[in-house]
N, C-alpha and C positions, 0 to 999 in steps of 0.2 A: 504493500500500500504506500509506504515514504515513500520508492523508489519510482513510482508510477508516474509518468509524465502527463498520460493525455488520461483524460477520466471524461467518459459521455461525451468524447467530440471534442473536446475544451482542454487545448495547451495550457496546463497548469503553470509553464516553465513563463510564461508569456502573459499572465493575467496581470492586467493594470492594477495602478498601487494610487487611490481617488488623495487628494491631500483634502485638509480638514476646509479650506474654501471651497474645493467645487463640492466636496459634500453637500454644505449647505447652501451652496447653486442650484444644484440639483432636486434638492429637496425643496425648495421654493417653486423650482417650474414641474415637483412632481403634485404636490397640493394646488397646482393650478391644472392637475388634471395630463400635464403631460407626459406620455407614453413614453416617449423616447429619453426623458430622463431618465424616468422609471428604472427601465432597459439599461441605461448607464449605469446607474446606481447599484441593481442589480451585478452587472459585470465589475464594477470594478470592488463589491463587497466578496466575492467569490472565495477570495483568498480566507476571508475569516471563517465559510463553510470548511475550505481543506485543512484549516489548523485543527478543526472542532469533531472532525471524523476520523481524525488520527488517534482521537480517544478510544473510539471502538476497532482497533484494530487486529485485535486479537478475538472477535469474536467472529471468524468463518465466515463475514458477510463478503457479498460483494460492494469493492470501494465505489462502484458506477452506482449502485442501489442505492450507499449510504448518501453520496454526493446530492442525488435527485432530490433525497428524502430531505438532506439539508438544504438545499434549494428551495422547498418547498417552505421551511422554518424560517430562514431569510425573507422572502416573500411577503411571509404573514407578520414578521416583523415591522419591515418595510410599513406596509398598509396599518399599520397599529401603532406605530413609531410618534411620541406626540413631544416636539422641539420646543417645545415652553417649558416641561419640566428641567430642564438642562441636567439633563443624563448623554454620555457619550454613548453614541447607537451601538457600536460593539458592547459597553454593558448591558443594554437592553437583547442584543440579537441573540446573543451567545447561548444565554438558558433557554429561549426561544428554540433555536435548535436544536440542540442537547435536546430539550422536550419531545421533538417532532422526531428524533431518530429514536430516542427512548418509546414512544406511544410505536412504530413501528418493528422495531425487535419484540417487544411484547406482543403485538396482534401476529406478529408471522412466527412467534414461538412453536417450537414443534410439540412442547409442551401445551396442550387446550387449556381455554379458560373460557368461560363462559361468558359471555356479552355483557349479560346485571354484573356479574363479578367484576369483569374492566371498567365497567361504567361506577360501580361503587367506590373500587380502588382511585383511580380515576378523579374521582370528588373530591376524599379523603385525600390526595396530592394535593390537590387546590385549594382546603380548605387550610392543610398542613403550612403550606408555603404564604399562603394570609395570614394565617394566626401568628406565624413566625418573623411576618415581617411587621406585622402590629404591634408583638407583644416583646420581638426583637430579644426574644427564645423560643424552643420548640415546643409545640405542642406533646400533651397527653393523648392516649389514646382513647383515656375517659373524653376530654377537650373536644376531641376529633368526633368522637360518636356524639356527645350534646348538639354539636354545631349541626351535625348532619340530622340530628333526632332519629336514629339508629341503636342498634345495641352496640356495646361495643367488639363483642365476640365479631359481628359482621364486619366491623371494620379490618380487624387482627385478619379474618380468613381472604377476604379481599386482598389486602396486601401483601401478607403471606404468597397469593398464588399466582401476583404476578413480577415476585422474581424470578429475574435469570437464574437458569440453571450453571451450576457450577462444575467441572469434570472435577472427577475425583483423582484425576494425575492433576491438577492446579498446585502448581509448587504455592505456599502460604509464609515457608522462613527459610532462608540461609544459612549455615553458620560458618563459612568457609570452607565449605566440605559439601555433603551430599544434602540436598532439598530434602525438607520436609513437605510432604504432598499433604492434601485433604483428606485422603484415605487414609494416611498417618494416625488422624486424630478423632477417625470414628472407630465406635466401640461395636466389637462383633458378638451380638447377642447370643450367637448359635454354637460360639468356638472361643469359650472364656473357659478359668478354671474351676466357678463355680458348677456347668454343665460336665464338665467332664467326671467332676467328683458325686453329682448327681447320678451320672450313669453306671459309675462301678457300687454306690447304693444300690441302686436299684436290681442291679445284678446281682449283688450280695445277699439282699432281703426275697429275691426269686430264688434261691438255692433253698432256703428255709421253706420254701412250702413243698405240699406231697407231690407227684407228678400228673396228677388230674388238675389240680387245683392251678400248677403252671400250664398247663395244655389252656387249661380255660383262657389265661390271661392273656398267654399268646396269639389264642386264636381271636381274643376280643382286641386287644388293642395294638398286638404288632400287624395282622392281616386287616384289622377292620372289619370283623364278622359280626352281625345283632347275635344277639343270645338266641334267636330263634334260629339262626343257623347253625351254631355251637351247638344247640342242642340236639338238632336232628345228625350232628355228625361225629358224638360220643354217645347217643341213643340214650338221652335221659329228657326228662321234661326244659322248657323253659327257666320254670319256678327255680328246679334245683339246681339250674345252671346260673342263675339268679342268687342263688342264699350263697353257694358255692365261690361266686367272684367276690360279692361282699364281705364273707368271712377272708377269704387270700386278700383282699383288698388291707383289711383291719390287718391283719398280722405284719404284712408288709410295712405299714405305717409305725406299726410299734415297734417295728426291729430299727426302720428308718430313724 
């Protein structure tokens, strides 16, 4: 993506560089309605779209995508841009776009979300980035759900679902030596050593019972068999395949 010259047609090497007068030349004959400033203005802010999509460049998109998409952020800038506040239009453009490429890796997530769910999420940014810039600290997620008159659980699952996904090779620390990855620092539910010490229990407290009473056990819960099939395939009733697992069950517990 740095290395990349031409992006959608457009010599990047070559994009005009506007100085802070014909900015606001431009910007006078664009509130008068004229196109061809527009178009200038446009072209010659381009450069601050290519700075701003070098942020996402580690995320597999293509850089013609992200470019359009920032195009499109600039644009809406542009049209919304109000020159009495005396704000520099790069501080205005910038989160303008970062917003318009962020609302798009989100909806082309290969991870689904639900339309109410973005659209919730979605609010709760907006409401987020108001109360923050009012209160000039961040909101609560309590804050966030009153303003919206929501619960707050709905706020938390909303934006929970629409972050980016993380690989679990994502190097997270350094230390001069070999990266610490994200898979580093999740915990394996299935292959700890409280389970393992689990298993040779359970093994141990299965030797203590008779050999029917394991048959039973085995065929109920290593195979997955109801009791009504246990029972038609050791030729005793239901019932006493029933008093028979519960009694192995209890014994097992007390030795466990």
């Amino acid at each position: 993506m740095i290395n990349k010259v031409e992006i959608c047609g457009v010599n990047t090497a070559k994009l005009p560089v506007l100085s802070n007068a014909e900015k606001d030349e431009l910007f006078e004959r664009i509130k008068k309605g004229d196109a061809k400033a527009r178009e200038d203005y446009i072209k010659g802010n381009l450069r601050l779209v290519l700075s701003v999509i070098q942020r996402f460049n580690n995320r597999g998109e293509y850089v013609d995508d992200l470019f359009q998409i920032g195009c499109i952020g600039l644009i809406k800038a542009i049209d919304n841009f109000d020159t009495s506040q005396n704000v520099k239009f790069s501080t205005y453009a910038v989160p303008m776009i970062i917003g318009e490429i962020r609302r798009y890796l989100r909806d082309n997530n290969s991870i689904r979300v639900s339309r109410s769910l973005r659209d919730t999420a979605y609010k709760a940014l907006a409401v987020k980035e108001r109360l923050t810039t009012q209160n000039s600290k961040e909101p609560t997620i309590n804050e966030i759900a009153k303003e919206l008159d929501i619960p707050k659980e709905d706020v938390v699952i909303a934006l929970d679902a629409i972050q980016d996904p993380i690989s679990l090779y994502e190097p997270v620390y350094h230390d001069g030596g070999d990266a610490l990855y994200v898979m580093d620092q999740l915990k394996d539910e299935k292959s700890h050593d409280d389970g393992w010490l689990e298993e040779i229990s359970l093994k141990e407290a299965m030797k203590r019972l008779g050999e029917r009473e394991k048959y039973i056990l085995t065929l109920r819960f290593f195979e997955g068999k109801t009791q009504m099939e246990v029972a038609d395939e050791i030729g005793i009733s239901q019932a006493q395949v029933s008093r028979l697992e519960k009694s192995a069950l209890l014994h097992m517990r007390k030795y466990i």
